[in-house]
N, C-alpha and C positions, 0 to 999 in steps of 0.2 A: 796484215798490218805492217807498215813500212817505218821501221823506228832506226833514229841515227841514235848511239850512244857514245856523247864526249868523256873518254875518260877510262883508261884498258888498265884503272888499277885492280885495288879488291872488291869494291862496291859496284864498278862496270864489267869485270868478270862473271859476277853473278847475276847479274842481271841479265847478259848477254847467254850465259848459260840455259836461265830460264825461259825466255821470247826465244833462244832459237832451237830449242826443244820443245818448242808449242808451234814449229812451223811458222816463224815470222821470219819477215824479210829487216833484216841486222845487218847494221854498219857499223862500226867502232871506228873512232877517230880517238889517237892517241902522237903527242911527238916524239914516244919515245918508241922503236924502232922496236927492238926486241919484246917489250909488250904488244905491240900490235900484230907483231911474228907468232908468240907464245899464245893469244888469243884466235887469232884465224886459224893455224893449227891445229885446237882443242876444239873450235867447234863450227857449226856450217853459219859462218859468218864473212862480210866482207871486211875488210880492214883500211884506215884512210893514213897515212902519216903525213901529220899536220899542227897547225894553231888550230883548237875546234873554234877558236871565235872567226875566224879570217872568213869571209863571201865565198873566196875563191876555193877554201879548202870544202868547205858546208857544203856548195854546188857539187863538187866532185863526190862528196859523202851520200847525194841525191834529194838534199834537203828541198827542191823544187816541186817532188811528188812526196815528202814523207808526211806520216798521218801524226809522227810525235817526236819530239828528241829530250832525250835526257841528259843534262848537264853535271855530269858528276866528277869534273876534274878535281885538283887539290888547291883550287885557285877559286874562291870567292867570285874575286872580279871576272878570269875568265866568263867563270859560270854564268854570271849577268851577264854579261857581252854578251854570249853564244845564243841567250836566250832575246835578245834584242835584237840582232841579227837576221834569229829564224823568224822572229815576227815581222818586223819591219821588214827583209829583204827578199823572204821566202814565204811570207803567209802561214809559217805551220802552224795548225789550230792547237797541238796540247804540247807546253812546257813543262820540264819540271827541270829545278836546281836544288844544288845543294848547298845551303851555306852554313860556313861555321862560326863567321863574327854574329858576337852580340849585337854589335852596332847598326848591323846589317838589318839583323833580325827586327830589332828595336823600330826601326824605320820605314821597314816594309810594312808589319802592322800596323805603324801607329796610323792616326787622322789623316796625315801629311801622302800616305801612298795613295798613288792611284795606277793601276792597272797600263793604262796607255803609257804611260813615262817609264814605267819598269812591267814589261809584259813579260809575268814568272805565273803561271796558273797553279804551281804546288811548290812550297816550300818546303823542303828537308831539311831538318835541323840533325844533324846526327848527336850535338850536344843533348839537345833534349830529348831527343829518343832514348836515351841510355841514360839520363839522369831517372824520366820513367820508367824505365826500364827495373832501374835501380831499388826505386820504391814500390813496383813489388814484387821485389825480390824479397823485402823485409818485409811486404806486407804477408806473406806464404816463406817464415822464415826455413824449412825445413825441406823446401822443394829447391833441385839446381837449376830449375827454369820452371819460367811461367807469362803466362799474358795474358790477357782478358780479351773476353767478347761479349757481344750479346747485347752490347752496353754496360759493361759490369754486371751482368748476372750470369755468366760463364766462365769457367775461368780454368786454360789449360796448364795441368803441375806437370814436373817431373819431377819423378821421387824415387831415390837411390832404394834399390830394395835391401835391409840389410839382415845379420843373423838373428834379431829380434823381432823380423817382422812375423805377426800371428796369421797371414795369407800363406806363406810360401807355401808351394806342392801343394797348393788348393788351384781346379780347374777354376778359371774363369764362370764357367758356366754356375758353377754351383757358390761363389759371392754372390750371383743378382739372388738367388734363393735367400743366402742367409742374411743378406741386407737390402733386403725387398724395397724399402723406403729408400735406400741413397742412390742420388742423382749422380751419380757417377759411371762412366763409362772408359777401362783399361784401351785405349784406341791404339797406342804403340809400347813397343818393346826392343830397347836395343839388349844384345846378351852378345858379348864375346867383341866388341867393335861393330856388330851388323846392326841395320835397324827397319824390324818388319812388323807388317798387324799381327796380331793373333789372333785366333781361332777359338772359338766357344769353348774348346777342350786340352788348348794351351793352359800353363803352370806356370806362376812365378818362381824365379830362384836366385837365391843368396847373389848380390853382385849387380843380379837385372836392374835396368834406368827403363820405369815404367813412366809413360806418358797415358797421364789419366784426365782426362773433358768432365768437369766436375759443376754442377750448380756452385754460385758462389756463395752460399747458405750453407751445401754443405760439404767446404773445402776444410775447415777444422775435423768433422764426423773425418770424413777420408785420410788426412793426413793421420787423424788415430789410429783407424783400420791399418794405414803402411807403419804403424808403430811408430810415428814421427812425433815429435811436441811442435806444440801451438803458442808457447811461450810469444807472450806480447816484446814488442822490442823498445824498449825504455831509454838506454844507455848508447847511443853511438859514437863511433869512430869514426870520422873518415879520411882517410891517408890519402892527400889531393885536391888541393882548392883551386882547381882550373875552373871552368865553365861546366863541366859534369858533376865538381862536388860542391860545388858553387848551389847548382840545381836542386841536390839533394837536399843542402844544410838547410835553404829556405823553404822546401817543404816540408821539414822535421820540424822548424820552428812553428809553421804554422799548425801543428801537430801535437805542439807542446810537449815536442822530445828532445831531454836531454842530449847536443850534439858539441862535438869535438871536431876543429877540422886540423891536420896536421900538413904543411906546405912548403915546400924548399928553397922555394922563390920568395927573397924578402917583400921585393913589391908585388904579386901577388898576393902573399899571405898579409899587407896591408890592404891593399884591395879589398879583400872578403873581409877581412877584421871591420873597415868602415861599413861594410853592405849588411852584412849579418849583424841582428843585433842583440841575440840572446845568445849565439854559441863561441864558445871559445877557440881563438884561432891561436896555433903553436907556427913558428917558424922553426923549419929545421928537417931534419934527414927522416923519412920515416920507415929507415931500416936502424934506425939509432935506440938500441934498447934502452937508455935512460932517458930519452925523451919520450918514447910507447910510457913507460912505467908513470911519467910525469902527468899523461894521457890517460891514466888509470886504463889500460888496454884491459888488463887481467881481470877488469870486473865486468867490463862490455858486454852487451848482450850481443854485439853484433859489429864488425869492422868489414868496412869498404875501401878498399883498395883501387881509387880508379886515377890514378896516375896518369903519364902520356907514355908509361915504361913497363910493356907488359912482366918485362923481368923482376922490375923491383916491385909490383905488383902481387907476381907467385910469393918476392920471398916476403914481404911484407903481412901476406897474410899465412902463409906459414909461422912465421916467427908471431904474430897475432896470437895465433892457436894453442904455442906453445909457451906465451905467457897467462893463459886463461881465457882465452876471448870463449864466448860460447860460441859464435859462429863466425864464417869468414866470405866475403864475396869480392872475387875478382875479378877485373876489369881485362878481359884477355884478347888483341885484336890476331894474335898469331890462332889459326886453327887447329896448328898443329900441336900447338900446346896444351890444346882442350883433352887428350889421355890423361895429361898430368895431373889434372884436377883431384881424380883419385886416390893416387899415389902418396898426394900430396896432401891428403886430407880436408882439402878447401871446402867449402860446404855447397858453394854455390858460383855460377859463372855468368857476365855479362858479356854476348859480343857485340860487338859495336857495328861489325858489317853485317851481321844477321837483323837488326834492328833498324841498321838504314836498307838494308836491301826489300825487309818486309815493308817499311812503309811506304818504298819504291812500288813496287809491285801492289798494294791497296790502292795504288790510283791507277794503275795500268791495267789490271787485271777485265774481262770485258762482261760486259750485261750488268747482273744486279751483286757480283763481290762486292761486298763491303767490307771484308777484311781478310788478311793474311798475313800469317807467321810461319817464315823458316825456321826450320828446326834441322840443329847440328850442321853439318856443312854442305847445305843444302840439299837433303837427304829426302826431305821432305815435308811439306808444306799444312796447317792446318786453315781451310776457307770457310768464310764467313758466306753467305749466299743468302737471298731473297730468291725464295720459288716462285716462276712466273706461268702464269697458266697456261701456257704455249710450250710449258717443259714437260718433257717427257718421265718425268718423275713426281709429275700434279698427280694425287691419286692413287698412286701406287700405294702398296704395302710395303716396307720397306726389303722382309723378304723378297721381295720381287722383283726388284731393280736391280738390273743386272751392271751393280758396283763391280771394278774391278778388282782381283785381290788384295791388292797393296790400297782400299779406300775402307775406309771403317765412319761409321755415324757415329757423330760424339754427344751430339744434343741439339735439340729443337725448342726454338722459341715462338708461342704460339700465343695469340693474344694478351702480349706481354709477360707470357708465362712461361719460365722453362719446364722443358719434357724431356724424360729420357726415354729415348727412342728403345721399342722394341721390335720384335718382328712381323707383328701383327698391326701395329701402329702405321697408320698412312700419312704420307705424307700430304699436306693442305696450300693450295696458291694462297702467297703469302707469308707463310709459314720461314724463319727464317733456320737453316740447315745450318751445323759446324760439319765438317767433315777433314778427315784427317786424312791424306793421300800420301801416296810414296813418290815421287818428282816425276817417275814415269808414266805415272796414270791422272800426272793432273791435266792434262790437255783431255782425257776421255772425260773426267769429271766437268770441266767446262762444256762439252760439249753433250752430258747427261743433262744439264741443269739448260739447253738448246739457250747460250747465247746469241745474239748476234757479231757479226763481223767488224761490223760499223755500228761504235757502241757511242760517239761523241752527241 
């Protein structure tokens, strides 16, 4: 597959990371000079420097024969343009953009769009990925990540293993004995900075960030199992009324959850004060400890830190923590910051390039993926799949499939019904698989699950 990518920031690095580690033919167009340098570099890709909207750059990018291009600059408008461009001047059959304005958004969906006048086949909102993102983080307040599948009847946690949990130094193997009924499946384990599957006769330990593929039925049961509470989340904060906390406060209202939003920008925090109509909106600094206390932070059951400032974000929900919040989630685009989490006692982390690069990747991905989630710093991926009877894994037991190490089954939905996959359990055309991969072995799992080439 022949894909141009406009855009050699952090959402086009990853992206270009991933297609050209699954053997695609990658082009990145970027005008800034040293990202397109620092990208060609790192990986087997070409690099254009240019305007990605200009004809003349596009042709040179090979958008004449490409099968897709994705528009992920930091420009709205570019991103239209480019994708009007490839249609109208290059024919390329699949678009996708990324945009950030509302107004945008607003307009695309509403009556008024039509497809020939703004030709975008996938919209990326990274606003609203991350405002979902957001809500359920509090909907699983006690996991530092999570996302759903399945349709909402799977749902992957991760959950900090800590000195109270009643598992640790218990093998894997011997939880499915002692909780025979729970739908849950231990799929990954980072220990020490690494992050690998385990093994039937792998052990948790004090520290470990297990990643657990759980029925959403029974993500409460499990979170008790890891000694976690399930505490409902009644009370929130949120530090940030841009268009992310924007997103959250109107879902909490309609949730009929007490919300607070706290905003630095006087017209902003007028903004949301008019749009919101049950939560209270504060102007002012939300590292300002007698504005948090005005906020009742200290009785919170939960504070969202999603600012446009990953800095005042950490310290925002640090000092959260340490006036009573019970828990703290923050909005962090730096990766490198993601150690701190710990450190720093936070409870739970949003990235924003993981949540736009995953719903990138759900529409590119080929055959019958229906979904996908990066996890950690693209470390490794959990897929959503439709078994097709021409796969080589129709049939099987699941012992039997020769998975690569680094892929683990996390759960099976079968006539509507989740299943937790055992070893003796086959797999059914149809049958929709999660499977958890490590980045290296997701191009063997694409090609277990026998897509095709030419998926349009």
């Amino acid at each position: 597959m022949k894909v141009i990518i406009c855009g050699a920031g952090q959402v086009g690095w990853q992206i270009a990371r991933h297609l050209s580690g699954e053997r695609n033919d990658v082009t990145v167009v970027d005008l800034n000079p040293d990202l397109v340098r620092r990208i060609t570099e790192s990986f087997d890709v070409q690099g254009i420097i240019g305007h990605a909207s200009y004809p003349d750059i596009l042709e040179r990018a090979g958008a004449p024969d490409a099968d897709m291009i994705i528009a992920a600059t930091h420009s709205d408008e570019v991103n239209m343009v480019t994708c009007q461009v490839a249609h109208s001047v290059f024919a390329i059959s699949r678009k996708i953009a990324r945009l950030r304005s509302q107004s945008y958004l607003d307009a695309i969906y509403s009556d008024l769009y039509r497809r020939d006048h703004m030709p975008i086949d996938v919209v990326i909102s990274p606003e609203k990925e991350v405002a979902e993102a957001a809500m359920q983080r509090l909907a699983a307040p006690s996991a530092f990540d999570t996302e759903s599948f399945f349709g909402g009847k799977g749902q992957l946690l991760g959950i900090k293993v800590g000195e109270d949990c009643p598992i640790i130094d218990t093998p894997l193997r011997q939880l499915t004995d002692l909780f025979s009924t729970l739908r849950a499946v231990v799929v990954g384990v980072r220990r020490g900075g690494k992050l690998f599957v385990p093994s039937a006769d792998d052990q948790l330990f004090v520290d470990d960030e297990a990643y657990v593929f759980s029925a959403v039925e029974d993500v409460g049961r499990t979170l008790e199992i890891f000694g976690k509470s399930t505490a409902k989340q009644d009370r929130v904060v949120i530090i940030g009324g841009g268009n992310v906390g924007l997103g959250v406060a109107r879902v909490l209202e309609e949730r009929r959850v007490r919300a607070k939003v706290i905003e630095k920008d006087r017209r902003r925090a007028e903004s949301a004060a008019d749009t919101l109509e049950r939560t209270i909106v504060l102007n002012g600094d939300g590292l300002d400890s007698a504005l948090l206390e005005e906020a009742n932070v200290g009785s919170a059951d939960a504070v969202l830190a999603v600012t446009d400032d990953d800095k005042t974000n950490l310290l925002a929900s640090v000092r959260a923590k340490e006036m009573g919040a019970k828990m703290s989630i923050c909005l962090v685009n730096d990766p490198t910051l993601l150690p701190l989490m710990g450190p720093l006692k936070i409870d739970a982390y949003i990235n924003p390039r993981a949540t736009t690069v995953s719903s990138i990747l759900r529409h590119i991905r080929h055959g019958r993926v229906r979904g996908v989630y990066s996890i950690g710093d693209a470390e490794a991926e959990m897929i959503e799949a439709q078994v097709l009877g021409t796969s080589s894994i129709a049939g099987q037991r699941v012992r039997e499939i020769a998975f690569p190490e680094g892929v683990r089954v996390g759960g099976i939905l079968r006539d509507g019904k989740f299943v937790k996959p055992t070893g003796d359990m086959r797999i059914e055309e149809g049958d929709l698989v999660a499977l958890f991969a490590m980045s290296p072995d997701v191009h063997q799992v694409e090609r277990l699950l026998q897509v095709s080439i030419d998926f349009f």
